[in-house]
PyMOL commands that place a pseudoatom at each C-alpha (Angstrom):
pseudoatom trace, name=CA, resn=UNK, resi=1, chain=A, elem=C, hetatm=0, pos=[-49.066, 22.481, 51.005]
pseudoatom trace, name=CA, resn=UNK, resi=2, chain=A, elem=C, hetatm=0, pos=[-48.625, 20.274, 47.839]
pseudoatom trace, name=CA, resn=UNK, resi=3, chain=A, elem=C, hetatm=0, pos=[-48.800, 16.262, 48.274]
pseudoatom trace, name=CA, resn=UNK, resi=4, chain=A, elem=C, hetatm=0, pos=[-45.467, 14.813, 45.891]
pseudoatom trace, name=CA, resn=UNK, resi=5, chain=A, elem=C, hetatm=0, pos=[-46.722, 11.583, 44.697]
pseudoatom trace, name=CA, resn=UNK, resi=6, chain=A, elem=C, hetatm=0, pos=[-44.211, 9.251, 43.722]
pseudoatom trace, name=CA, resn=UNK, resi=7, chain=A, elem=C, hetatm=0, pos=[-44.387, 6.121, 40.903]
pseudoatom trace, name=CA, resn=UNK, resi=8, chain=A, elem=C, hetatm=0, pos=[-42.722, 3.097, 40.707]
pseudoatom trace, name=CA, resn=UNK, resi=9, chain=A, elem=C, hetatm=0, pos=[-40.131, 3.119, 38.915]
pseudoatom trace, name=CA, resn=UNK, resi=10, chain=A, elem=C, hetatm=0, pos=[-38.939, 6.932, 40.541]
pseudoatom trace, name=CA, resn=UNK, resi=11, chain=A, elem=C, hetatm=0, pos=[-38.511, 5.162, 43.986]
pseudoatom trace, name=CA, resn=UNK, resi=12, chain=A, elem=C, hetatm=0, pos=[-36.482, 2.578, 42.234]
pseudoatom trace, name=CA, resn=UNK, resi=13, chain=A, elem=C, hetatm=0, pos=[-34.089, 5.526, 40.390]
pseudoatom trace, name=CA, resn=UNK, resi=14, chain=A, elem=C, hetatm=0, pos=[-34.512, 6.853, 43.925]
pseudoatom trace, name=CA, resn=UNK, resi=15, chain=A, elem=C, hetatm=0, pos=[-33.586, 3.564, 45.826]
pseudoatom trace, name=CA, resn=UNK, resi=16, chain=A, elem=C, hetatm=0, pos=[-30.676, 3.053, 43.514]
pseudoatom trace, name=CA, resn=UNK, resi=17, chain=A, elem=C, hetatm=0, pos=[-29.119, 6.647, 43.724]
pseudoatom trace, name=CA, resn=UNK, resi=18, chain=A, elem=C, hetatm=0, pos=[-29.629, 6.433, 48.037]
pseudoatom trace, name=CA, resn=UNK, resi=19, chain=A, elem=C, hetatm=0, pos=[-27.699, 3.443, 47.834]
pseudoatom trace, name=CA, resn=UNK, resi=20, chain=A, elem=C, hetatm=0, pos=[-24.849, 4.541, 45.827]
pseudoatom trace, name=CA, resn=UNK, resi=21, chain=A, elem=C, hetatm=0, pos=[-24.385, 7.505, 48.349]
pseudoatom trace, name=CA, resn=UNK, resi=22, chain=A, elem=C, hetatm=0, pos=[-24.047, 5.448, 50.930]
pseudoatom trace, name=CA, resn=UNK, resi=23, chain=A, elem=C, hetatm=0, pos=[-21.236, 2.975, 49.325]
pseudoatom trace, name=CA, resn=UNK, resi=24, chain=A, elem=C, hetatm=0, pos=[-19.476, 5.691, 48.716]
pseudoatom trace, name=CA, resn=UNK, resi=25, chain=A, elem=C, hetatm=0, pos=[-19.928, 7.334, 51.877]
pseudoatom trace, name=CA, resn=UNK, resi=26, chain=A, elem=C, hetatm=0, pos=[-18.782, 4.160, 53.321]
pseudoatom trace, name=CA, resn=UNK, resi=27, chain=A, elem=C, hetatm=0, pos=[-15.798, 3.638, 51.171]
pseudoatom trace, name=CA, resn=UNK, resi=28, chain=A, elem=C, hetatm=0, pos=[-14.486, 7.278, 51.430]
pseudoatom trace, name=CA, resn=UNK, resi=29, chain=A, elem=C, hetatm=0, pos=[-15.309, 6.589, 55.892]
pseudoatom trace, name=CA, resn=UNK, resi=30, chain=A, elem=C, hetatm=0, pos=[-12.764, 3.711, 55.335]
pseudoatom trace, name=CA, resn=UNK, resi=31, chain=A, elem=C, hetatm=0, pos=[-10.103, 5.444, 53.732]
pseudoatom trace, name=CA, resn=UNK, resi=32, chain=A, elem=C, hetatm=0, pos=[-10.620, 8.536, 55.655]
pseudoatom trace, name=CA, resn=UNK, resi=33, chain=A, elem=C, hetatm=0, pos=[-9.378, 6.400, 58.797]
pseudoatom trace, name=CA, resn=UNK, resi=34, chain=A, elem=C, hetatm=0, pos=[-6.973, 4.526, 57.590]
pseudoatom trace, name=CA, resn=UNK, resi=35, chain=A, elem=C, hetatm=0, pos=[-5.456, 7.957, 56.328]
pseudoatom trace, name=CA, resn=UNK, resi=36, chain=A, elem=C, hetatm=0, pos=[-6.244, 9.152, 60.238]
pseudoatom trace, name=CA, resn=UNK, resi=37, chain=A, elem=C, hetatm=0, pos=[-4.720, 6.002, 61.786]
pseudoatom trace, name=CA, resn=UNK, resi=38, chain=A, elem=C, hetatm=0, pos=[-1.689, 6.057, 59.967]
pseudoatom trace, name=CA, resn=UNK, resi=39, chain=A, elem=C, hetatm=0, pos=[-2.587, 3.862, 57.763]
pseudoatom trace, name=CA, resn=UNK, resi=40, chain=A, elem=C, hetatm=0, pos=[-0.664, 0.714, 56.048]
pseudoatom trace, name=CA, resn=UNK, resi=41, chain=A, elem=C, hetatm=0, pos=[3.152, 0.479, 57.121]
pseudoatom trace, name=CA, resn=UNK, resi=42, chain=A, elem=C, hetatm=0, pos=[4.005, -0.982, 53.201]
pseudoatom trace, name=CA, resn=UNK, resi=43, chain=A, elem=C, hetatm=0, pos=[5.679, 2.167, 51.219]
pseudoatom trace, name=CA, resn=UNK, resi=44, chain=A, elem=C, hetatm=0, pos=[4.185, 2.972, 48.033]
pseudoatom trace, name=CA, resn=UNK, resi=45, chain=A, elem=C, hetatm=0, pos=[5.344, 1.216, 45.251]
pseudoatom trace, name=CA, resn=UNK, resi=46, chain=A, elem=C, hetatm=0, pos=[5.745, 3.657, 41.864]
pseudoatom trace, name=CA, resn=UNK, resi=47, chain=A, elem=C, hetatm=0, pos=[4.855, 1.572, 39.309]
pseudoatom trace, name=CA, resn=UNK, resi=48, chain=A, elem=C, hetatm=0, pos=[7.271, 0.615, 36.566]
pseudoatom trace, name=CA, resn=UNK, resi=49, chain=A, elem=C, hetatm=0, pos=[6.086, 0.895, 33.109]
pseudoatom trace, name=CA, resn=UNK, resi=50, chain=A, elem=C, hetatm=0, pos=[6.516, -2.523, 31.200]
pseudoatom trace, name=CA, resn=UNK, resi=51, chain=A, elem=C, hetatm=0, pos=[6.431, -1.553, 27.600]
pseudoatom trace, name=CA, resn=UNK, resi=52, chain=A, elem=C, hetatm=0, pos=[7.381, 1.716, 26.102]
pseudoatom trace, name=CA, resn=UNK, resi=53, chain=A, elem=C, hetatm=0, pos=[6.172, 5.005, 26.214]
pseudoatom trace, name=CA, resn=UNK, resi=54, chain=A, elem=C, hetatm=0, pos=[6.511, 7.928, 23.585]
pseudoatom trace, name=CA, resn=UNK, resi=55, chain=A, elem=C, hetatm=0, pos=[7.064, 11.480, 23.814]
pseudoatom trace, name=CA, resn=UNK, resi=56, chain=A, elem=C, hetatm=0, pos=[7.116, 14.553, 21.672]
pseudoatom trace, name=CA, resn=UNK, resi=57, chain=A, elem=C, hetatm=0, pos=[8.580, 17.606, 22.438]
pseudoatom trace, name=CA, resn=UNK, resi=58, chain=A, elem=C, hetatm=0, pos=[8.507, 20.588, 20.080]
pseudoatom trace, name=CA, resn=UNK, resi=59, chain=A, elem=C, hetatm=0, pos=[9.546, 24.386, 19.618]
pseudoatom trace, name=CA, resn=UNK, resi=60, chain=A, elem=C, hetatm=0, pos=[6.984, 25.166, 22.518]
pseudoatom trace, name=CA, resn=UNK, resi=61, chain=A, elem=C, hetatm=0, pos=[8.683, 22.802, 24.841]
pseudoatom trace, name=CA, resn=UNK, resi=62, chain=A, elem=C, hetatm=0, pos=[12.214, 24.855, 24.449]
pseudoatom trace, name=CA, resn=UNK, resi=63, chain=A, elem=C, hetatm=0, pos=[13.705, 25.173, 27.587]
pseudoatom trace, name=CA, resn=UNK, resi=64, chain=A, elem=C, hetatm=0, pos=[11.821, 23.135, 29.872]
pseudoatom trace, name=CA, resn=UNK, resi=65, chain=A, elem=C, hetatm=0, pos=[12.710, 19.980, 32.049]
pseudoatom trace, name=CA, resn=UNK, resi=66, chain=A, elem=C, hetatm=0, pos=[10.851, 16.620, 31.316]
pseudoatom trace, name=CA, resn=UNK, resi=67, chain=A, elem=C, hetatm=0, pos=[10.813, 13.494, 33.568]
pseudoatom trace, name=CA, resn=UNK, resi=68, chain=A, elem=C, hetatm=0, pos=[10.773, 9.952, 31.069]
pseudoatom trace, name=CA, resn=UNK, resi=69, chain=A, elem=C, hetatm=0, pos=[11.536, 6.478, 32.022]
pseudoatom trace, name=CA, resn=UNK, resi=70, chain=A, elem=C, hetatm=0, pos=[14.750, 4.559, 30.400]
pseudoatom trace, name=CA, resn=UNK, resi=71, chain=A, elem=C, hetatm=0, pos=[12.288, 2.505, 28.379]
pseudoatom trace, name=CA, resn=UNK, resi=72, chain=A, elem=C, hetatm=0, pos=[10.785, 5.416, 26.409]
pseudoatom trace, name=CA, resn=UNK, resi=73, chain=A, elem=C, hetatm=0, pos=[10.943, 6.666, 23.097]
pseudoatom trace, name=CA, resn=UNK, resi=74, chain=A, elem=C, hetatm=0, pos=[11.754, 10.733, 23.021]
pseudoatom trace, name=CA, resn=UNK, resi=75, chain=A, elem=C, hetatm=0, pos=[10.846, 12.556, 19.583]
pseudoatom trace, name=CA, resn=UNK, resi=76, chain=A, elem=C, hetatm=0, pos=[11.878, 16.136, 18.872]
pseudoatom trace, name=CA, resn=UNK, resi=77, chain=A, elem=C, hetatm=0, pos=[10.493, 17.802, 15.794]
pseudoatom trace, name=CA, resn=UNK, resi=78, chain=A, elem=C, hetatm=0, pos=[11.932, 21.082, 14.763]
pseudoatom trace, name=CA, resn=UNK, resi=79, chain=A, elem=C, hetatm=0, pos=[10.670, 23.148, 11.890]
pseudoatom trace, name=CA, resn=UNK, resi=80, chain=A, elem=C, hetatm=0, pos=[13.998, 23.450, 8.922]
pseudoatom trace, name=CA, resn=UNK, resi=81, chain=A, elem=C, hetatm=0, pos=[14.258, 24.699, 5.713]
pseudoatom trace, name=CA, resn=UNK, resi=82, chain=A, elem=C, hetatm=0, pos=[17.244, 23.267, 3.973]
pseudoatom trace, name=CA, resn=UNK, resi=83, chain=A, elem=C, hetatm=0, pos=[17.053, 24.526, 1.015]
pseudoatom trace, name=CA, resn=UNK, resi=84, chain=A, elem=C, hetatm=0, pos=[18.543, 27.724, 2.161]
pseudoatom trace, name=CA, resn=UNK, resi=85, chain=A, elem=C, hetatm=0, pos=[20.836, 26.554, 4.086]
pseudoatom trace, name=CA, resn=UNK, resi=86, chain=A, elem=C, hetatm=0, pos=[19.760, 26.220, 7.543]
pseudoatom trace, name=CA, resn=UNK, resi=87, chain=A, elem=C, hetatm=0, pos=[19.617, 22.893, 9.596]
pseudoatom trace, name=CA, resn=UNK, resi=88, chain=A, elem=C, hetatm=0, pos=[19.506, 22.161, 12.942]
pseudoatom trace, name=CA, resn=UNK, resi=89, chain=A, elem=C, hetatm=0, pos=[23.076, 21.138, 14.508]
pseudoatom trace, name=CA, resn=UNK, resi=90, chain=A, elem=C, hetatm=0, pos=[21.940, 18.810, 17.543]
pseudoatom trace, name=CA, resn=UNK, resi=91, chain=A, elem=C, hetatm=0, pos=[23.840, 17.597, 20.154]
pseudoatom trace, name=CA, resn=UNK, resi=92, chain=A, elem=C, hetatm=0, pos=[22.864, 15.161, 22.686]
pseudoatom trace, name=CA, resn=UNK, resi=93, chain=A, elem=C, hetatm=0, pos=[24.233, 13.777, 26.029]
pseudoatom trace, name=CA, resn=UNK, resi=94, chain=A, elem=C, hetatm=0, pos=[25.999, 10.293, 26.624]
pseudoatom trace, name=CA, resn=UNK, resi=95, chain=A, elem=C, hetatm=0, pos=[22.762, 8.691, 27.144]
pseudoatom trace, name=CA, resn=UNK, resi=96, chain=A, elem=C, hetatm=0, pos=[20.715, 9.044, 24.675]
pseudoatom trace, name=CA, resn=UNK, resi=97, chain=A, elem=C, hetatm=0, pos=[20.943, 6.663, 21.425]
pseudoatom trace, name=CA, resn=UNK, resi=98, chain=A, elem=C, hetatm=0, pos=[20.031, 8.249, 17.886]
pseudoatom trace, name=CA, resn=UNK, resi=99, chain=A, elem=C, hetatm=0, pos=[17.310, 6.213, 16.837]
pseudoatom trace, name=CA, resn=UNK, resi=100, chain=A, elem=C, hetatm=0, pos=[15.936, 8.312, 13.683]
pseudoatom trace, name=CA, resn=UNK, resi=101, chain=A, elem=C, hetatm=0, pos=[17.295, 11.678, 12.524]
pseudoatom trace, name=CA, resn=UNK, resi=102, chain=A, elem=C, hetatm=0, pos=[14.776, 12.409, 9.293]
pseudoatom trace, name=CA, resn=UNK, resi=103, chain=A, elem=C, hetatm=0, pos=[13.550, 15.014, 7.579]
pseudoatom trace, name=CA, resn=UNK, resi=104, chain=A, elem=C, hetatm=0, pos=[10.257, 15.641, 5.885]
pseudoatom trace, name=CA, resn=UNK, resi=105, chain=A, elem=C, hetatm=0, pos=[9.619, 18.060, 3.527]
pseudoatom trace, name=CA, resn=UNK, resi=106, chain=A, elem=C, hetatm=0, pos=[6.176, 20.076, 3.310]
pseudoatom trace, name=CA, resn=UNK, resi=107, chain=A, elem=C, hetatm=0, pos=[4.423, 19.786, 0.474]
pseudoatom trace, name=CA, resn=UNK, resi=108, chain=A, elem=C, hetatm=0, pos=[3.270, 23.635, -0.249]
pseudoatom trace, name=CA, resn=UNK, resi=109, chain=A, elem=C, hetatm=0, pos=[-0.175, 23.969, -1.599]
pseudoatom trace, name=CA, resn=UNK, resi=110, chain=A, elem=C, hetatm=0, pos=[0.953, 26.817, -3.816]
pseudoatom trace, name=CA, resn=UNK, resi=111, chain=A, elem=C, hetatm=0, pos=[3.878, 25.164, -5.220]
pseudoatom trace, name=CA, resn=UNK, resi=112, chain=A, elem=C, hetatm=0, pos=[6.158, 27.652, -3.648]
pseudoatom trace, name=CA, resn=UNK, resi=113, chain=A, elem=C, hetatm=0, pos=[9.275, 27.010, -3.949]
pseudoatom trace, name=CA, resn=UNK, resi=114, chain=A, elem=C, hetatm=0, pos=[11.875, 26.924, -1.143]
pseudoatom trace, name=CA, resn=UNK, resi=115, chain=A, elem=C, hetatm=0, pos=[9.746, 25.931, 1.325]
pseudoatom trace, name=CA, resn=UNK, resi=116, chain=A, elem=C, hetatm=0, pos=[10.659, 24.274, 4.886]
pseudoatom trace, name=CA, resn=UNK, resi=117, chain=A, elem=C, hetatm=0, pos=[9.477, 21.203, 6.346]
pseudoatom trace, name=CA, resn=UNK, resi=118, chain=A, elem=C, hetatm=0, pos=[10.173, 19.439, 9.808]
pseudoatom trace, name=CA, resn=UNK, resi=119, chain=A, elem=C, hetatm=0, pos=[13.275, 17.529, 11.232]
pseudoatom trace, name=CA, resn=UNK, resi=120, chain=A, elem=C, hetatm=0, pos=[12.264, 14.747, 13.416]
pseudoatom trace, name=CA, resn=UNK, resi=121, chain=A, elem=C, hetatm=0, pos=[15.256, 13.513, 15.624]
pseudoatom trace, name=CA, resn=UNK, resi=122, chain=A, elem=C, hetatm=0, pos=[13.812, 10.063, 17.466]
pseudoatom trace, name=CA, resn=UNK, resi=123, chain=A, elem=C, hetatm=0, pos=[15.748, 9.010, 20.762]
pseudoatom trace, name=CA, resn=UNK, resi=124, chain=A, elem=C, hetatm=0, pos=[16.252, 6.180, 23.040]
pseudoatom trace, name=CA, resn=UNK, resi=125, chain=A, elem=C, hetatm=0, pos=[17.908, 7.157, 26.703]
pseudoatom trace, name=CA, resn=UNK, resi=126, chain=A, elem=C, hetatm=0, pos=[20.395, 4.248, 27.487]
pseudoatom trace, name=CA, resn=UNK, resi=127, chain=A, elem=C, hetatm=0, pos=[21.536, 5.634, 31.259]
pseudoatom trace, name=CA, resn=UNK, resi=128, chain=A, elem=C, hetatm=0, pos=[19.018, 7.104, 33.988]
pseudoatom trace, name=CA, resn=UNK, resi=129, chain=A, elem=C, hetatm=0, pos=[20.494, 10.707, 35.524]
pseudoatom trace, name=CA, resn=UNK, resi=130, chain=A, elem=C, hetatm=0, pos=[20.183, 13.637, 33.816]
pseudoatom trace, name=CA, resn=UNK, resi=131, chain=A, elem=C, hetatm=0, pos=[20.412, 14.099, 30.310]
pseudoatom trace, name=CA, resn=UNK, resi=132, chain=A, elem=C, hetatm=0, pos=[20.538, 16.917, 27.451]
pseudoatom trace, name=CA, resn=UNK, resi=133, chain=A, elem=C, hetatm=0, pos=[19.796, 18.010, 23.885]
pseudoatom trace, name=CA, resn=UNK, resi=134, chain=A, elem=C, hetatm=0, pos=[20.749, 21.200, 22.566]
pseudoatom trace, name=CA, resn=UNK, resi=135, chain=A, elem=C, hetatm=0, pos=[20.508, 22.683, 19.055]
pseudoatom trace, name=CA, resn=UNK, resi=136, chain=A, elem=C, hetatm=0, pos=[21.534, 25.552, 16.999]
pseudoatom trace, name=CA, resn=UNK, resi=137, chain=A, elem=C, hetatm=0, pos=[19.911, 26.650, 13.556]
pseudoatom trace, name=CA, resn=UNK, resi=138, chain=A, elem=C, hetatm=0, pos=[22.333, 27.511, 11.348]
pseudoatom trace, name=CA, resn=UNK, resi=139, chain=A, elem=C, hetatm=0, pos=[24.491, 27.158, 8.058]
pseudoatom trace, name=CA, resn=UNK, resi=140, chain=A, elem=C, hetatm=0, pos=[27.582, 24.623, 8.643]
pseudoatom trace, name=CA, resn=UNK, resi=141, chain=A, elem=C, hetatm=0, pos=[30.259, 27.370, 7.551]
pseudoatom trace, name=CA, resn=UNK, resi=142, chain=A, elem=C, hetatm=0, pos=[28.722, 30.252, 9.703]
pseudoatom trace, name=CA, resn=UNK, resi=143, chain=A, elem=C, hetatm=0, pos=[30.314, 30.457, 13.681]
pseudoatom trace, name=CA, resn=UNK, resi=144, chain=A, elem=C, hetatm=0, pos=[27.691, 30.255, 16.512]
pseudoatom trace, name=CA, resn=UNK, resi=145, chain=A, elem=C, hetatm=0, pos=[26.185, 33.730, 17.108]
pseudoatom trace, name=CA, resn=UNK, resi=146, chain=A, elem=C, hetatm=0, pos=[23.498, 35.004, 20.099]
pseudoatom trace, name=CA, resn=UNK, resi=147, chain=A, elem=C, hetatm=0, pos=[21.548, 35.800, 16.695]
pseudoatom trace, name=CA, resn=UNK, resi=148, chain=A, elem=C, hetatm=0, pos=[20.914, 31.599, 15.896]
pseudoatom trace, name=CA, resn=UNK, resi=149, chain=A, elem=C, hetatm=0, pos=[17.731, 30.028, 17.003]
pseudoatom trace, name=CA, resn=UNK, resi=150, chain=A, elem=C, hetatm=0, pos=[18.443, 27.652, 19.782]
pseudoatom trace, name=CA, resn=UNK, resi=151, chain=A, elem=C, hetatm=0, pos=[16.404, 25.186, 21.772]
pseudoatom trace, name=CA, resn=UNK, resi=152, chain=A, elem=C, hetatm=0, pos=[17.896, 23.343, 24.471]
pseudoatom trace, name=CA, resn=UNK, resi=153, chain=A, elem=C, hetatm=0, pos=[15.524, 20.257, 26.678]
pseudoatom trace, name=CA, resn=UNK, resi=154, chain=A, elem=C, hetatm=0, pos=[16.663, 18.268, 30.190]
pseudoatom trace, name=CA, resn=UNK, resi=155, chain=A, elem=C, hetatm=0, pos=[15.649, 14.917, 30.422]
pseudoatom trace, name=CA, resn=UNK, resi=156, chain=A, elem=C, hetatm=0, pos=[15.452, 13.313, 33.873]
pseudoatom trace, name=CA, resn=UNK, resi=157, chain=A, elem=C, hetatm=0, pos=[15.677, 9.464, 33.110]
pseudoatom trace, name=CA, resn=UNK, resi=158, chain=A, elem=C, hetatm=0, pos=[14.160, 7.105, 35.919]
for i in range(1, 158): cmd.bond("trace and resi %d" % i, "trace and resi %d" % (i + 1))
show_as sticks, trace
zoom trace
């Protein structure tokens, strides 16, 4: 049977680790039964944010359902190419403000020309509930067909 032989400074690493162990032994005891007990009678409290937060939604994001407070900022970037034609008709619900509707154009490496770059719409919900933005890619004189690329996002607004 082999003798471990400790130095100094090992039982103080040692000492140090032992301890924090058992504060958090101790601290995850306390919670445990207040959890068992019942706990605290005060409801939680969801915080509410106190400055803005941002949010960018894409292509990929197409059909979902996203939860944002009334204070946020709500960017949707959508890959367009103008130039032949095609742009992005977009439609929003009653509360959402139009902040920024740009477009930026991709600088091609290749100097091709003709192509796309990305729209950017940049909103502002005005109203909690539930809100919408839908859009169709197409030309302005062509009639909405199943054959347009669509994208469509919910918004729940706190």
């Amino acid at each position: 049977m082999e003798l471990i032989v400790m130095k100094k400074n090992e039982y103080l690493v040692f000492g140090i680790i032992l301890i924090g162990c058992v504060g958090i032994a101790w601290g995850a005891s306390g919670i445990s039964k207040d959890y068992l007990s019942g706990g605290t009678t005060i409801p939680l409290q969801t915080p509410v944010p106190s400055s803005k937060g941002y949010h960018a939604y894409s292509q990929l994001d197409n059909g979902t359902t996203a939860r944002v407070h009334s204070l946020d900022i709500i960017t949707v970037r959508l890959p367009e190419n103008p130039t032949t034609g095609y742009r992005w008709n977009i439609t929003t619900g009653p509360g959402f403000v139009t902040i920024d509707d740009t477009y930026i154009y991709t600088e091609p490496s290749a100097r091709l020309t003709g192509v796309g770059g990305v729209r950017f719409v940049t909103l502002e919900p005005k109203t909690s509930g539930t809100q919408q933005i839908n859009a169709i890619y197409k030309r302005p004189w062509e009639e909405d067909s199943a054959d347009h690329d669509l994208f469509s996002m919910t918004f729940v607004v706190d």
